[in-house]
N, C-alpha and C positions, 0 to 999 in steps of 0.2 A: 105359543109363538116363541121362536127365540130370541136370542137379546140380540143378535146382529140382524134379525130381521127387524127387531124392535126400533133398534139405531138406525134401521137405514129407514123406516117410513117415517120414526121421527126427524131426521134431517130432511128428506122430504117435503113434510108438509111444516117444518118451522119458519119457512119465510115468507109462507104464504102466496107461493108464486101460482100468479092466475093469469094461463098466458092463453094468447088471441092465437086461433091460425089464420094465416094471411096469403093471398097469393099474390104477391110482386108481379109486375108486370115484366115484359122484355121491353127496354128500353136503352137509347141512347145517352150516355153520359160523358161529361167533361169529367178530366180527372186532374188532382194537382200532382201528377207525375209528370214527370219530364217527356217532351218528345226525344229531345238528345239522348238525357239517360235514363231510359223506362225504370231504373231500379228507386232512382229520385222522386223522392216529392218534397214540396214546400207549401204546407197548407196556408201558413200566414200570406205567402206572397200570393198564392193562388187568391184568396179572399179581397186580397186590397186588388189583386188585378180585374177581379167579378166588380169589384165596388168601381173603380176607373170607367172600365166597358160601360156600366150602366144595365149590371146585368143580374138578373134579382137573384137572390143566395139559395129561393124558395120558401114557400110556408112549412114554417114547424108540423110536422104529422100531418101533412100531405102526400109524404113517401120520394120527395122529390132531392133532398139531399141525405146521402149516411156518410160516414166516418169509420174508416176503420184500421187496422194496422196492417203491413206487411212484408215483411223482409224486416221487422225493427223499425221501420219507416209508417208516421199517421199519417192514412190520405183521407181524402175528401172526394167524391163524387156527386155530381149535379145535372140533374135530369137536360137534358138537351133536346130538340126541336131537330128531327133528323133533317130539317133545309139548313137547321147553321153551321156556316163555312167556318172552319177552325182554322184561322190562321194565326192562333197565339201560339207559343213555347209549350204549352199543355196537350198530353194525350185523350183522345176519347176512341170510346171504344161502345159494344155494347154487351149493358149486362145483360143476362141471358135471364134474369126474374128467377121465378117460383114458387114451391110452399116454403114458410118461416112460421117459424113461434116468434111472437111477439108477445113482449113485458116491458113494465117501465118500471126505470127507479130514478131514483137524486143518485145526481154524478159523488156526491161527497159518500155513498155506501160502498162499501167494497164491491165493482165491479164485475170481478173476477168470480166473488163469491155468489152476484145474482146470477150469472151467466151460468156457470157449476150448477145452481140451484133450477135453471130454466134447464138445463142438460137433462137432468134428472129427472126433471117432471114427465120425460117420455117412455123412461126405464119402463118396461113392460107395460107400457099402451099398446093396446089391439088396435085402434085405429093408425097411430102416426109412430116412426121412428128419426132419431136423428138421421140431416144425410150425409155420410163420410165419404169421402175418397178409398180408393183402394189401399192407400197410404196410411190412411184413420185418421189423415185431417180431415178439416170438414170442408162440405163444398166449395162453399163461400165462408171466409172470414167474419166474425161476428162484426155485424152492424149495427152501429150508435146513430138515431136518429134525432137531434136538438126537437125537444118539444116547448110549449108554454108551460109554463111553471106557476102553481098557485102560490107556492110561497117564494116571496120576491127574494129572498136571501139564498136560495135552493135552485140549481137548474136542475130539468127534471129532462131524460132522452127513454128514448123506449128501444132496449134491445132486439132483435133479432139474431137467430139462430135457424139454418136451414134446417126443412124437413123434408120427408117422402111417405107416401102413402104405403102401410104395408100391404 
C-alpha cells in the first residue's frame, strides 16, 4: 500500500465517523428568511417570533427543525402543518426531503472538519454517493439539527449531508 493511500484511510477512519442513512421526508417548512427579501434571514428574530405565536421550536432529533447557512446568511427552518396560514414576515416553502448521512458531534469540534470527515466516509462506497449539483455544490446545504446533550456544558446537533443511491 502506498503512503497516500495510507493517509487517506487513515484520515478516514481517525474521527470515527459512524454515520446513519436517513431519508427526510418532503415537507412543509417556515423559514427565517424574509418574505420581502428572500436573500434575508434573522434567525434570533424568527425564534422570539415562534416563542410570541406560541409556536413549538420542535423536539431536538425529531427532524423537525435544522439550521443551515446560505448566501453567508444562518437560517433556520421548521416543519409546518401544510393547513397553516402564514401571515407573518417569514417565507415557507417546501423541502423536497431525501437520502442524508447523518452524524452527530458537540458544536465546540471543529464543524467543518466533521462534515469533511462525514464527506469522506462515502469516497468509494458501492452502495451510496454524495449528492452534488451539476455545479459540485451540494444538493442541499449541510444541516445542523439541535439535539439533547448528555453533557450539560456541551450542545450536541447531528449533521446531515445529502446522498443518492448509486
Amino acid at each position: 500500500m502506498k503512503y497516500e493511500e495510507l493517509s487517506a484511510l487513515s484520515t478516514k477512519f481517525s474521527k470515527d465517523v459512524k454515520p446513519s442513512v436517513i431519508q427526510l421526508p418532503t415537507m412543509r417548512v417556515l423559514s427565517s428568511l424574509s418574505k420581502e427579501n428572500p436573500q434575508a434571514s434573522d434567525p434570533d428574530e424568527f425564534l422570539y417570533w415562534l416563542k410570541e405565536q406560541n409556536i413549538s421550536e420542535g423536539k431536538p432529533g425529531w427532524h423537525e427543525q435544522f439550521e443551515f447557512q446560505k448566501n453567508e446568511e444562518d437560517v433556520i427552518i421548521l416543519k409546518i402543518d401544510d393547513s397553516f396560514v402564514n401571515d407573518s414576515e417569514y417565507s415557507d416553502y417546501i423541502f423536497q426531503g431525501g437520502l442524508f448521512a447523518m452524524t452527530s458531534c458537540y458544536l465546540d469540534e471543529d464543524l467543518e472538519e466533521e462534515t469533511d470527515s462525514l464527506i469522506s466516509y462515502f469516497d468509494d462506497n458501492e452502495l451510496y454517493k454524495i449528492d452534488y449539483n451539476e455545479n459540485g455544490s451540494l444538493r442541499y446545504a449541510v444541516l445542523i439539527e439541535n439535539l439533547i446533550s448528555p453533557e450539560k456544558k456541551r450542545e450536541l446537533v447531528s449533521l446531515f449531508v445529502p446522498l443518492k443511491k448509486i
